[in-house]
One Martini backbone bead per residue (centre of mass of N, CA, C, O) as a GRO file, in nm:
protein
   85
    1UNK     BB    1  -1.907  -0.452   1.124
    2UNK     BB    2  -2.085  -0.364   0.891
    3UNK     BB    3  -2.239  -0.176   1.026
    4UNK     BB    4  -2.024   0.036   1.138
    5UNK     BB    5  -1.909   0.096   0.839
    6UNK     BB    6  -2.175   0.227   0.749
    7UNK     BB    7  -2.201   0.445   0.965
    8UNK     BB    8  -1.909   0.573   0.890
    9UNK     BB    9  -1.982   0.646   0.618
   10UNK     BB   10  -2.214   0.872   0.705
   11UNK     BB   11  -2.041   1.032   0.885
   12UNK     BB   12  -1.829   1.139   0.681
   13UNK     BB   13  -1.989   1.279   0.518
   14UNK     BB   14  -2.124   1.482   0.686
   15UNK     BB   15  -1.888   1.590   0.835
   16UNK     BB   16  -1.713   1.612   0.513
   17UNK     BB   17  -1.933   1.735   0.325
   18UNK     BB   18  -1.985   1.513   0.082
   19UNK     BB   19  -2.175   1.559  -0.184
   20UNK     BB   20  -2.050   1.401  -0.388
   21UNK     BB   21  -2.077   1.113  -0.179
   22UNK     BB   22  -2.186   0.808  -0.143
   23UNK     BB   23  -2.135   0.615   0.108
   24UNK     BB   24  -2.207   0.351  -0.095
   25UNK     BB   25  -1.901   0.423  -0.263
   26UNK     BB   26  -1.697   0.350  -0.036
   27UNK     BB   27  -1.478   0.174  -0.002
   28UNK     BB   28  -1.342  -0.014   0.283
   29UNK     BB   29  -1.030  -0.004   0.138
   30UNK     BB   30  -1.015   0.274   0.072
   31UNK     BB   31  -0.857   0.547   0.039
   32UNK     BB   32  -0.891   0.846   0.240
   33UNK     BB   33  -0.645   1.012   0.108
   34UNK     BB   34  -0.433   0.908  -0.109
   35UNK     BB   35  -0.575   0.741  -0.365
   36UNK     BB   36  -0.879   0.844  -0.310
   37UNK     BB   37  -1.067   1.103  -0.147
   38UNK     BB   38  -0.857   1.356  -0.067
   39UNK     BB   39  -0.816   1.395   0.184
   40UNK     BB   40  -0.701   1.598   0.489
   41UNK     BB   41  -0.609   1.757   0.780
   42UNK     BB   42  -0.878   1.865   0.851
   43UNK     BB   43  -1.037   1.596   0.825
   44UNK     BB   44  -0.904   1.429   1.021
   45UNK     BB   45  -0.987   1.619   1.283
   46UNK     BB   46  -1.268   1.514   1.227
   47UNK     BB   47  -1.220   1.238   1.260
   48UNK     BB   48  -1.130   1.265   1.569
   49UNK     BB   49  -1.372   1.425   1.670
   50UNK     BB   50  -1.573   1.170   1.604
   51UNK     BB   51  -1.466   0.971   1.786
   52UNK     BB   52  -1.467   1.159   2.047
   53UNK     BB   53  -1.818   1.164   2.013
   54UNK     BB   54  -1.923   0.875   1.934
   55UNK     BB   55  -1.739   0.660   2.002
   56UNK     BB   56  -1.494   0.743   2.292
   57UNK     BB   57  -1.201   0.788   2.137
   58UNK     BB   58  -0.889   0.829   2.216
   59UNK     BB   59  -0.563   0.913   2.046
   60UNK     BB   60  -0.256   0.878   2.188
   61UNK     BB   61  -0.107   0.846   1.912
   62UNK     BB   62  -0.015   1.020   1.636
   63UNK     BB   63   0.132   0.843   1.466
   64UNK     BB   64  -0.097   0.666   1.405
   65UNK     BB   65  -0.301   0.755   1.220
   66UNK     BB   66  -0.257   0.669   0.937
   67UNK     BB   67  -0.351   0.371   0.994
   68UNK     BB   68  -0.641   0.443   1.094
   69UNK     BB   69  -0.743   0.635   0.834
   70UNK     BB   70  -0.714   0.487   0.569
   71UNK     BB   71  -1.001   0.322   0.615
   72UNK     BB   72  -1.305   0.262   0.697
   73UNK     BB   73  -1.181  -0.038   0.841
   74UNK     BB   74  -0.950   0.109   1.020
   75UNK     BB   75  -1.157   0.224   1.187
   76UNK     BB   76  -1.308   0.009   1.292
   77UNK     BB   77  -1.106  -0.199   1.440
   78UNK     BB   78  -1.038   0.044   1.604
   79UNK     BB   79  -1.272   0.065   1.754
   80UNK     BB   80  -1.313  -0.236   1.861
   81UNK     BB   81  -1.070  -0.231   2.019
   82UNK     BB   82  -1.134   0.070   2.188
   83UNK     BB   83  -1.403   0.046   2.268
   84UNK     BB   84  -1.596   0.074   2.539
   85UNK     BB   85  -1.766  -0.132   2.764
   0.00000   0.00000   0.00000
């Protein structure tokens, strides 16, 4: 869990181009939001696309998202949750 937490954090970084922030700064129960990291709708959108070009993983209620995108420890839990066998 711990690798996937960090490769997580890297990815984050990454895709939402994140120049400011050092992947191990980003704490695993951080909120990625509000009161967080200040991510927003259009990050949200890049990380539902991460999800399903990394992990194979698509959300299929829309209400979840903000459950599963809390935190990157919140996103690790469901990956693991739903990752294809």
């Amino acid at each position: 869990m711990d690798q996937l937490i960090n490769n997580l954090k890297k990815e984050i970084v990454e895709t939402l181009n994140l120049k400011h922030i050092k992947p191990e700064e980003i704490g695993d129960d951080q909120p990625l939001f509000e009161g967080g990291l200040g991510l927003d709708s259009i990050d949200a959108l890049e990380l539902i696309v991460l999800l399903q070009q990394s992990y194979k993983i698509k959300i299929a209620n829309p209400q979840d998202g903000p459950e599963i995108f809390k935190s990157v420890k919140s996103i690790a839990m469901f990956i693991k949750a739903h990752q294809p066998a």
